[in-house]
C-alpha positions as CSV (number, residue, x, y, z in Angstrom):
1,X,14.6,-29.3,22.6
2,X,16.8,-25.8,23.4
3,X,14.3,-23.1,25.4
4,X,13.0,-20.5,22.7
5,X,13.6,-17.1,24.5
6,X,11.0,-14.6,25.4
7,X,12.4,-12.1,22.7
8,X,12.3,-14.7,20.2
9,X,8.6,-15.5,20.9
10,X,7.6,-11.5,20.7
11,X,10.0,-11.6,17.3
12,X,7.6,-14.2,16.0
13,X,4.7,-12.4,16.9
14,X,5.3,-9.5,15.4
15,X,6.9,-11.3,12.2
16,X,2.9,-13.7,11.9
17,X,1.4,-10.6,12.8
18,X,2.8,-8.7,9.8
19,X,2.9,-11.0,7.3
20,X,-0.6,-12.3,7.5
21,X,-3.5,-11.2,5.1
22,X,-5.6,-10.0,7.2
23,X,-6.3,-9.7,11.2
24,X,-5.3,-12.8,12.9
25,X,-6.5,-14.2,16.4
26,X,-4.5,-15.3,19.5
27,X,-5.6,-18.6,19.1
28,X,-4.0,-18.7,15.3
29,X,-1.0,-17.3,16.7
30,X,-0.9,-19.6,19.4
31,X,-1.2,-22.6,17.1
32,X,0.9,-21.5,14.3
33,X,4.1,-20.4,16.2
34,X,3.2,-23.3,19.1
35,X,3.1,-20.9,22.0
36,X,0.7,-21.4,25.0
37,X,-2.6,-19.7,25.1
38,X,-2.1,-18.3,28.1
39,X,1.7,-16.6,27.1
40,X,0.3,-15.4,23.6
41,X,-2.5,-13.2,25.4
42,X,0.6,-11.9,27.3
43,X,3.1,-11.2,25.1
44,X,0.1,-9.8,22.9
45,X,-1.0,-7.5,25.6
46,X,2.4,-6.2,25.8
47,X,3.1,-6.0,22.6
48,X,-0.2,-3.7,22.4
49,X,0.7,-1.8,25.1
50,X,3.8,-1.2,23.1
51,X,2.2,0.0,20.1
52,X,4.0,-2.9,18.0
53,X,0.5,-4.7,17.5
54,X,-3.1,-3.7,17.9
55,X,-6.1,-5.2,18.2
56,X,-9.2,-4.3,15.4
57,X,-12.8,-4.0,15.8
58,X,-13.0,-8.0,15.3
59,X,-11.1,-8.9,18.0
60,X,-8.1,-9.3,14.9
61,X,-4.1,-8.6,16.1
62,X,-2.9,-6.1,13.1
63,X,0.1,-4.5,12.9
64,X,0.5,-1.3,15.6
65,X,1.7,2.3,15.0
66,X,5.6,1.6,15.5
67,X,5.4,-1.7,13.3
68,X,4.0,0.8,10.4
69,X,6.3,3.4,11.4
70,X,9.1,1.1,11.1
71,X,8.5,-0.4,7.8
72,X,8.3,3.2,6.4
73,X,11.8,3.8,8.3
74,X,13.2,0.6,6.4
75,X,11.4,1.3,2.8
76,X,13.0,4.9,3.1
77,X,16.5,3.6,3.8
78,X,18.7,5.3,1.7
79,X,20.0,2.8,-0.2
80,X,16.8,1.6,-1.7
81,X,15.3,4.7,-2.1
82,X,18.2,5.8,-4.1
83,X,18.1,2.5,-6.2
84,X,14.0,3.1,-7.0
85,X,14.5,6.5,-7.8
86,X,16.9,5.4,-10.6
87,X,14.1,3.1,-11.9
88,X,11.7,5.8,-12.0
89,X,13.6,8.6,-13.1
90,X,14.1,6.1,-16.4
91,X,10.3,5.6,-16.6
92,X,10.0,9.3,-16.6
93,X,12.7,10.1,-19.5
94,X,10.6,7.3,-21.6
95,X,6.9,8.4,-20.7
96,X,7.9,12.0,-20.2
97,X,5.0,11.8,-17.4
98,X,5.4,11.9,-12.9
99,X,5.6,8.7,-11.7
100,X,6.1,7.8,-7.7
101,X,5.2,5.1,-5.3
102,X,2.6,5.2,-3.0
103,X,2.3,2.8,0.0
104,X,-1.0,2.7,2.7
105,X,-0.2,4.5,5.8
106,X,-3.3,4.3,8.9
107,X,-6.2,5.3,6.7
108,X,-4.0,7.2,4.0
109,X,-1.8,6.5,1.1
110,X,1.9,8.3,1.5
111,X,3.7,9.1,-1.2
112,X,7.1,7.6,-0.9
113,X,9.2,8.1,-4.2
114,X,8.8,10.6,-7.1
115,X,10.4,11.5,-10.3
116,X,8.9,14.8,-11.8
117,X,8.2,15.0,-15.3
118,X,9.9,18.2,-17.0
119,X,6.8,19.2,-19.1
120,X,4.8,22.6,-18.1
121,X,1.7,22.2,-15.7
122,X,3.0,19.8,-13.3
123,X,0.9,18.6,-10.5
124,X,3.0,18.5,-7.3
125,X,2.4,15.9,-4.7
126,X,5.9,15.9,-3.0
127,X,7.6,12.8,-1.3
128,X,6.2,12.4,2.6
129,X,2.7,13.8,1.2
130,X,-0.8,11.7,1.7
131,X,-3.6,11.6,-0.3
132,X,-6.9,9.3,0.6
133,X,-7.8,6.1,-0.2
134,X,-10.7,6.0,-1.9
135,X,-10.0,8.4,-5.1
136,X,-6.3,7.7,-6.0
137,X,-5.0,5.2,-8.5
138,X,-2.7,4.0,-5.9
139,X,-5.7,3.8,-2.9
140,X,-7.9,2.3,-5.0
141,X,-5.5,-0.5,-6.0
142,X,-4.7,-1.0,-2.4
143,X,-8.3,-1.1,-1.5
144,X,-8.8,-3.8,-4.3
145,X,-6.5,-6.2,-3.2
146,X,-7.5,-6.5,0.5
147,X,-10.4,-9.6,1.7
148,X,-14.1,-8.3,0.9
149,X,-14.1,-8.0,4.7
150,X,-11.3,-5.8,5.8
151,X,-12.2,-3.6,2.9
152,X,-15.1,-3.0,3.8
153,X,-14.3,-2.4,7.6
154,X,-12.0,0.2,5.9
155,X,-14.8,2.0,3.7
156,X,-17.0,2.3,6.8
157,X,-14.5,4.2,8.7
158,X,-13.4,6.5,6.0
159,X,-15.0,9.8,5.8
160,X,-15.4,9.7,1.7
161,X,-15.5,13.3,1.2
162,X,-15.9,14.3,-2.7
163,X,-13.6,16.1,-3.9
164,X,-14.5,16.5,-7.3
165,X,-17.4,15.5,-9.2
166,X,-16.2,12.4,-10.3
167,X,-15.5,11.1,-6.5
168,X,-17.4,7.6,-5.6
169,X,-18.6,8.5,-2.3
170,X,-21.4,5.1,-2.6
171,X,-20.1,2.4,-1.0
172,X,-22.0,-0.1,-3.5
173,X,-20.6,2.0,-6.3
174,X,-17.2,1.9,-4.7
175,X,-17.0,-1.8,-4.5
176,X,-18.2,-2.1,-7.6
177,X,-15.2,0.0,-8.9
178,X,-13.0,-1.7,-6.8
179,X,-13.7,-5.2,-8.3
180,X,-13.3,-4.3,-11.1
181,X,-9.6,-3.4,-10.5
182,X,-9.1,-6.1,-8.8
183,X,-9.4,-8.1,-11.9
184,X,-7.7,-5.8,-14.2
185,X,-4.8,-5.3,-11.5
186,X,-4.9,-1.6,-12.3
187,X,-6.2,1.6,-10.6
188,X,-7.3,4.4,-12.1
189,X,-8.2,7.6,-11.2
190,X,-11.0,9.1,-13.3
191,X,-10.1,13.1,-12.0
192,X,-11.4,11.3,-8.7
193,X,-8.8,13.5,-6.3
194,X,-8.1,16.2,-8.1
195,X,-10.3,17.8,-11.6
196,X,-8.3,17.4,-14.4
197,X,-6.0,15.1,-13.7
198,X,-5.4,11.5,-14.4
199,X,-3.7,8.5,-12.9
200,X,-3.4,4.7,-13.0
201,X,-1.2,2.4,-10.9
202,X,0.1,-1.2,-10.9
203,X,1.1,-2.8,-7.7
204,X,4.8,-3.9,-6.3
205,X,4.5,-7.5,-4.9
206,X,6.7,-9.7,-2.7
207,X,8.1,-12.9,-3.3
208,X,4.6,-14.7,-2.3
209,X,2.4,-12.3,-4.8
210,X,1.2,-10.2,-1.7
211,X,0.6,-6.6,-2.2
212,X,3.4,-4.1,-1.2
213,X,2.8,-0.7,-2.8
214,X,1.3,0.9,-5.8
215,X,3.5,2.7,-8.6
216,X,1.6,5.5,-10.0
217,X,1.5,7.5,-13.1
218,X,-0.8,10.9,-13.3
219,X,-0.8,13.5,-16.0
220,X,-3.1,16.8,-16.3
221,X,-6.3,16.2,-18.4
222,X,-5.2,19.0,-21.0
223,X,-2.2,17.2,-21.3
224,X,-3.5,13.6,-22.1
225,X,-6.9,11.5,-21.5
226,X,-6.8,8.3,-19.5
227,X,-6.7,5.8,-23.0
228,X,-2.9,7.8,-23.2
229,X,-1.9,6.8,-19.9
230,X,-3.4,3.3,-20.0
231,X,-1.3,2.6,-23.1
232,X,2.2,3.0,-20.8
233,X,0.5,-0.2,-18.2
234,X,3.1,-2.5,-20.1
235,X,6.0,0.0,-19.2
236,X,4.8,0.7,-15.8
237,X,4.3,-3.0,-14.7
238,X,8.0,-3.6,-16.6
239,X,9.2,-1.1,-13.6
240,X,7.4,-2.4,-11.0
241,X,8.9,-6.0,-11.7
242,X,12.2,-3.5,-11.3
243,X,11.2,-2.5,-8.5
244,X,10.3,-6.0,-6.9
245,X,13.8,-7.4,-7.7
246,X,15.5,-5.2,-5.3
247,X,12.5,-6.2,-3.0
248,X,13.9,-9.6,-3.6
249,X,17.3,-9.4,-3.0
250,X,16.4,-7.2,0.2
251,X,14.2,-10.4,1.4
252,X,17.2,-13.3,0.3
């Protein structure tokens, strides 16, 4: 059986590592890529020394700062931005509302693509800009689709500031909310981030159903309710499917 090479074995690490659900231990790692205990605490110590990988308040390996920076790097490449953009700006000419994609970032959600309706009173919230968690269509959705356990690890670390007065700032209220959209696969925001405006968001999947980012749709209250935006979901998870197929063919 050939040697597997040091570089391979910290590939693999960081490949587990960002591919699982949720936190996983050394000793998972160890057994799932068949790698001594004693050279997984290693490589894992480097790795978090690094920044590739961190370790959680569970003692769980996560992701690390230039893993996250990285998969920005690559969902910003030019080619695929260019290719979403055409997908949104085609949602846009139909719902004649801004769309974008939003994708969790540390303990925000970054906005990532954008095509700006051309209707008066426009709410800007550029490309590169982040917006919190916990009262956005597109944090809310990310927050729904994560384990009971790391969501709520997440909730007690954010500050949950209320910026309106619609903003959940309970945490049983919150969770409440939040399982709810879990089962509808759709998050709304109720004029939650900013008064008098709107939003609702499907998610972008991979190949195995896992959650990748949210595509959003927000319109000013004077403009249209909620029920009007609701009534484009169909459209909106029609793009996202889009959207996924060039996932796909970036995975094959």
């Amino acid at each position: 059986m050939p040697k597997v090479s040091s570089i391979t074995r910290v590939l693999e690490i960081i490949e587990a590592v960002s591919y699982a659900a949720k936190p996983i231990s050394p000793l998972e790692l160890s057994q799932t890529l068949d790698i001594p205990k004693p050279t997984i605490h290693r490589l894992i110590q480097n790795l978090v020394d690094e920044g590739f990988v961190a370790v959680d308040l569970g003692g769980g390996i996560i992701p690390g700062k230039r893993v996250r920076n990285l998969s920005v790097e690559l969902w910003q490449q030019r080619q695929f931005f260019n290719e979403r953009q055409m997908i949104l700006k085609k949602l846009v000419d139909e719902i004649e509302e801004t769309c974008g994609i939003g994708i969790p970032y540390n303990m925000d959600m970054i906005y990532t693509n954008r095509a700006q309706t051309t209707l008066p009173l426009q709410i800007y919230l550029p490309v590169g800009a982040k917006s919190p968690m916990w009262c956005t269509a597109t944090g809310k959705l990310y927050l729904s689709q994560l384990p009971t356990s790391s969501r709520n690890k997440i909730l007690q670390s954010l500050p949950l500031s209320k910026f309106t007065k619609n903003t959940i700032i309970d945490i049983d209220a919150l969770n409440i909310e939040l399982d709810h959209i879990a089962k509808t696969g759709i998050g709304i925001d109720n004029e939650e981030f900013i008064s008098e405006m709107v939003a609702v968001a499907v998610p972008i999947l991979d190949k195995k159903s896992r959650y990748l980012a949210s595509l959003y749709l927000h319109a000013p209250t004077i403009r249209v309710s909620l029920d009007d935006l609701l009534t484009h979901v169909p459209r909106l998870r029609t793009a996202a499917q889009d959207i996924q197929t060039l996932i796909y063919e970036l995975q094959d």
